[in-house]
N, C-alpha and C positions, 0 to 999 in steps of 0.2 A: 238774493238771487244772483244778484252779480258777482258775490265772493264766491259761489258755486262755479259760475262760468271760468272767471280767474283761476280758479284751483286746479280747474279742468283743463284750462291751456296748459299751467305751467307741467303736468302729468304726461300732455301730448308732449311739450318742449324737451323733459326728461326723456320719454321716449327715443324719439326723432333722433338723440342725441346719441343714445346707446345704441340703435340700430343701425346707424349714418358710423358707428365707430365699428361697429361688427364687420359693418360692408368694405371697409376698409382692410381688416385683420383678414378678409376671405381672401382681397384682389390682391395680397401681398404673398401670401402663400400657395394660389390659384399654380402655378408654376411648379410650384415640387408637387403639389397632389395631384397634378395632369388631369385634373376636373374630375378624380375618380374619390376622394376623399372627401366627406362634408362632414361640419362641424353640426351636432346635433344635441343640444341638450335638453335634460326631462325637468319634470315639477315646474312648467309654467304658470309663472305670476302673472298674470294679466293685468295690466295699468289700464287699460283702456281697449274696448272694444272696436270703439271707431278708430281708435289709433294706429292697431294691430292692422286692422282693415287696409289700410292702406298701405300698407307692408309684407304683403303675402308674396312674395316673391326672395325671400329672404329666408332659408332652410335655419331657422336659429330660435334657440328659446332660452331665456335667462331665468335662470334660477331665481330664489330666494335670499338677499343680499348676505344671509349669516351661511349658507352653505358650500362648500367649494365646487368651483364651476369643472363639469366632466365635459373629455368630448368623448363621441361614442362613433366606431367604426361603422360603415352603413353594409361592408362583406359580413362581419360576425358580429359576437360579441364583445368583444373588448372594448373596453374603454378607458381613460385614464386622466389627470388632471393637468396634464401638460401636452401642447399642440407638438413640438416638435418628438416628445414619443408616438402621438397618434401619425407624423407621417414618417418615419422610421418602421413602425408597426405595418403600414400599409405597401410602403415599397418592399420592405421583407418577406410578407407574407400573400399579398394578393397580387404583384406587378408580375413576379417571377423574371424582372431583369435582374440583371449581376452583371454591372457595370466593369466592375475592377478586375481582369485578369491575373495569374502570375506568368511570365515570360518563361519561368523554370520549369512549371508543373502545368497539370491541367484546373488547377484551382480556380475559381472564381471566387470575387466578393460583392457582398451590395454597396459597402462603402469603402471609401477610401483608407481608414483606422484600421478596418479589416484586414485589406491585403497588405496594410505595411505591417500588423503584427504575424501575419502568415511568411512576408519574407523573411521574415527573424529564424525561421525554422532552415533556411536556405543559406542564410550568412554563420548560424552559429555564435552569434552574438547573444546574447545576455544580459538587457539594460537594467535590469530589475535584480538589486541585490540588497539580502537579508544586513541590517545593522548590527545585529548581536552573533552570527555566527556567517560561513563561507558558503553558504546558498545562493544561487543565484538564477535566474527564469528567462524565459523571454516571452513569458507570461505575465500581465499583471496579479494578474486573478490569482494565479500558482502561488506569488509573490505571498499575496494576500491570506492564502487560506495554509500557507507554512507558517506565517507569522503564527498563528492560533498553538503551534506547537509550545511558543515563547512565553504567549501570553495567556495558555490553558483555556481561551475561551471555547464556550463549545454552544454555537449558539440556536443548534438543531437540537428541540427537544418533544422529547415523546409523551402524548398527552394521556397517555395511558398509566405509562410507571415514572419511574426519578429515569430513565435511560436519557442522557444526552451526547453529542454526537458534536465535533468542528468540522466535520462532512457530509451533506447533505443524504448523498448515496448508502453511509451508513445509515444514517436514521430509516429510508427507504427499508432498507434489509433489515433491518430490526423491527419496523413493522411489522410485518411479514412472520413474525414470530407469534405475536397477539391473533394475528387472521388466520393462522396457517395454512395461507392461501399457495400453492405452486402452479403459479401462470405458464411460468416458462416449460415446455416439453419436447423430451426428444422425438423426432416422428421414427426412425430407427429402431430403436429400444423403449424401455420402461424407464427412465431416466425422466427426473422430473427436479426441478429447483426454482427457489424464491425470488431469484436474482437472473437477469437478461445474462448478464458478465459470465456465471458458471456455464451455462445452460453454453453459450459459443466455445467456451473450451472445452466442455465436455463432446462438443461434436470433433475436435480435432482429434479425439481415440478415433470414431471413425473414417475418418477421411486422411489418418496417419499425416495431416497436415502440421509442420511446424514456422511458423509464420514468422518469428523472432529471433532472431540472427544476431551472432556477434560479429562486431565489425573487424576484430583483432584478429580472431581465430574460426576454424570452422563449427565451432558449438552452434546449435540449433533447438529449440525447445518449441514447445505446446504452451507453455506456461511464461507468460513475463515476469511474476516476481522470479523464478529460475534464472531467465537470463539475468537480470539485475544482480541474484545475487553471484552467477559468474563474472560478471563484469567486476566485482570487487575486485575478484583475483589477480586481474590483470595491473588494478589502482590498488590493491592492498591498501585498500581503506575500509574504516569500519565503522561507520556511521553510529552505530551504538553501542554506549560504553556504560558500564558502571558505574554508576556513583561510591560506590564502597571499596571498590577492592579494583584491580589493572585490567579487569576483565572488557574485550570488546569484540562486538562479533557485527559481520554484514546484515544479520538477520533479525528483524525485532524479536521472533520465537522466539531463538537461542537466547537472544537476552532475558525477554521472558523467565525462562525456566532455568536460568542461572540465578535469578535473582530470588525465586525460591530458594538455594542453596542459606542465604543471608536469613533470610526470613525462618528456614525451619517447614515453612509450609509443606504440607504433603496431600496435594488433592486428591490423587487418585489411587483408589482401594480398592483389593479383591474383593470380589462378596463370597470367595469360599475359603480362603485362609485370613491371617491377619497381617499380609503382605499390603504395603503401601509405597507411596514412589511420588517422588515430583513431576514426574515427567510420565503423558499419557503411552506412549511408543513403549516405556519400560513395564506398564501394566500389560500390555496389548503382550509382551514378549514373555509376560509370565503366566498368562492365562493360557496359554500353551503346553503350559508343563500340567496344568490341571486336564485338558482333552487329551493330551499325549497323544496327539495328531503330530507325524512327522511327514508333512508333504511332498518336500524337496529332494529328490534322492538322485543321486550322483550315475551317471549310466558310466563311469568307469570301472569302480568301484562298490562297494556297500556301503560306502556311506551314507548317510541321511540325514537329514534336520527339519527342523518346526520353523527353521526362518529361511525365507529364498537369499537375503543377504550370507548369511553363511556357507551357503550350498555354494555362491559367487565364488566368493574367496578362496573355498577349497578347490573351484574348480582350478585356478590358476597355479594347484600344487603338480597337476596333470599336464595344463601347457605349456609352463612354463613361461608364462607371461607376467612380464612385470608392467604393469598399465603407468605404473604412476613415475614419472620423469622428472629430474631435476633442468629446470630449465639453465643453470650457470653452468653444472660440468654434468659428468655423462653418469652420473649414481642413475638405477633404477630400482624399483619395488614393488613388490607385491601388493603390497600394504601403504593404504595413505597415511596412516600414523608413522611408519619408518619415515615416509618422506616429509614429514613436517619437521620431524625429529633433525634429520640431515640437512632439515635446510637452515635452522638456527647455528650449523657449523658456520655458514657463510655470513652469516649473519650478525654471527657473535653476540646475538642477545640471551643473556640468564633471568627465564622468566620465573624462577624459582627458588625464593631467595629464605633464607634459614630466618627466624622470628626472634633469635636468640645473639647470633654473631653474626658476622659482615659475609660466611658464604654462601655463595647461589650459583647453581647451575643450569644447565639449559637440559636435562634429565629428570623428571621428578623421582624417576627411583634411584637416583643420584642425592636427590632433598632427603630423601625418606630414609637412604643407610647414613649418611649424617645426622640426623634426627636422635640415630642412637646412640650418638657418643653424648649426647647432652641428658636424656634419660636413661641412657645407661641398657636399654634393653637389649639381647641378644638373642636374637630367634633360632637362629644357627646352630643345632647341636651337635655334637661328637654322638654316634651311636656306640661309640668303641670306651673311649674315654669320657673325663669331664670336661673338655674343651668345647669352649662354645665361643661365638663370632658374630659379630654385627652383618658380616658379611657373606652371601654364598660363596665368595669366590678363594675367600681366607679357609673358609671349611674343607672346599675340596684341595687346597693347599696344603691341608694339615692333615687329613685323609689319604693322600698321594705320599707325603715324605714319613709319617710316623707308621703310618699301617699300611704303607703300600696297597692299598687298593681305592678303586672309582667311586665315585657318588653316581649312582646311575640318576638320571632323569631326562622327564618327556624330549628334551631335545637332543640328546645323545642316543635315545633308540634311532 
């Protein structure tokens, strides 16, 4: 009987012990929870009836010694296994103070970490930079989830198929695939998509709003990857390049679908001829010739086409506008390929270089009449004589002085 009694103190003494320690852990953080936060945990073990008894003024219940102790919010549900997330959780979400201003902006923060990584957006600063490449954030996070490009991880995965994602928001959208669910809806139109993100730019067709501005020039778009990829222009940088060959473009697409060229791949197929193509926009342009739908038609002239981009271009044979400008001297053109062309004059890069001998030029149909002096082909025929030519311009050379007469074509009418 007495070792009963003993056993039974020493269960009170343990008690008393761990409650008298709890009481303490509450009056220390009493101050940041502003008495609005209590520590609450479940699956109570009771030691002692009479012991508890005496403790009822004490919001606390201790687990089971092999489980990890939660605390549990008393506004919702959350809960979690560390006290300074449960009051983080509570100031953020139930106080609705936001202590930390910015002086610049109308921001606020709850904490102090907060506003100082939001001034980062106001100094242009950038403490956070990539170790293997010239990245750099003022983000950590940004930091963190570039890195994934380095190290292929991709730690978002879809419990459905193999689909995995280094971006949360993709996995999201990819869902979305499985449920084909479309939450998002235009109230305007029939417009309907998977994703919050589409669903806000497609409202900017209506409201002609374009919210993304360059800071250089007057460009203005609907779409941020657009402005992004004019911002290149201005840095003439190219983010993505080839691994095989010099090729590098601002646009992951473009890289994309050049890297088909390597591979051979050809995804997309007619289903009425046995035309196929790397690229979806060259399917899209040839299914056209199967409806011999010519939409676009020219109110100057009779002209007409199946693409609104070529109906563009013609128009400008009418106004005589040359949209595309050399920004070093005063060339203009019609055509953005002329002015890409003219502007490796200043640039003096030969991105075109023969496989055979040391020439290159900055022309590829400059590569291409070279090409035949090495295979010997001559496309270029005399219709008079057996003279033939690697070159248009040798033909009508030899056409003018032996037979006095023109070579007519499309650009001499």
């Amino acid at each position: 009987m007495i070792d009963k009694i003993h056993e039974f103190k020493q269960l009170c003494i343990q008690t008393e012990t761990t409650l008298r320690s709890l009481r303490q852990q509450e009056a220390s953080k009493e101050e940041l929870l502003d008495d609005k936060v209590k520590v609450e945990l479940s699956d109570l073990q009771i030691i002692s009836n009479d012991c508890l008894e005496i403790n009822k003024d004490v919001p606390v219940c201790i687990e089971e010694p092999s489980k990890t102790e939660l605390y549990y919010c008393y506004n919702c549900d959350f809960n979690t296994n560390k006290k300074t997330t449960l009051v983080r959780h509570h100031d953020k979400k139930h106080t609705g103070e936001k202590s930390f201003q910015c002086n610049n902006c109308d921001y606020y923060g709850n904490y102090k970490y907060q506003l100082k990584r939001h001034m980062l957006k106001h100094t242009a600063e950038k403490p956070f930079k990539c170790n293997i490449c010239d990245y750099r954030s003022n983000d950590k996070r940004n930091l963190k989830i570039h890195m994934r490009k380095h190290t292929s991880e991709k730690p978002f995965q879809c419990n459905i198929c193999d689909y995995s994602s280094s971006h949360l928001g993709n996995l999201k959208r990819h869902m979305n695939r499985h449920t084909g669910e479309k939450l998002f809806k235009c109230n305007i139109c029939d417009y309907c998509s998977k994703d919050k993100y589409y669903l806000q730019t497609h409202m900017y067709h209506h409201t002609g709003e374009k919210p993304f501005k360059c800071k250089i020039c007057d460009y203005c778009s609907s779409h941020l990857g657009n402005l992004k990829r004019h911002m290149n222009r201005h840095t003439g940088e190219k983010l993505f390049k080839c691994n095989i060959c010099n090729y590098g473009s601002n646009d992951k697409h473009y890289l994309k679908m050049h890297m088909l060229k390597h591979t051979g791949e050809k995804l997309f197929k007619c289903n009425v001829c046995d035309y196929f193509s790397n690229q979806k926009g060259n399917l899209k342009m040839h299914m056209l010739k199967h409806t011999a739908e010519k939409l676009f038609k020219c109110d100057v002239c009779d002209y007409f086409s199946n693409h609104k981009v070529n109906l563009k271009v013609h128009m400008r044979k009418h106004t005589s506008e040359k949209a595309f400008k050399c920004n070093i001297c005063e060339y203009r053109s019609r055509y953005l390929e002329n002015l890409k062309r003219h502007m490796y004059q200043h640039t003096g890069e030969k991105r075109f270089k023969c496989n055979v001998c040391d020439y290159c030029s900055n022309e590829k149909g400059n590569l291409k009449s070279h090409l035949r002096k090495h295979t010997g082909e001559k496309p270029f025929k005399c219709s008079i004589c057996d003279y033939c030519s690697t070159r248009l311009d040798c033909l009508k050379t030899h056409m003018r002085c032996k037979h006095t007469c023109e070579i007519i074509t499309e650009k001499t009418i």
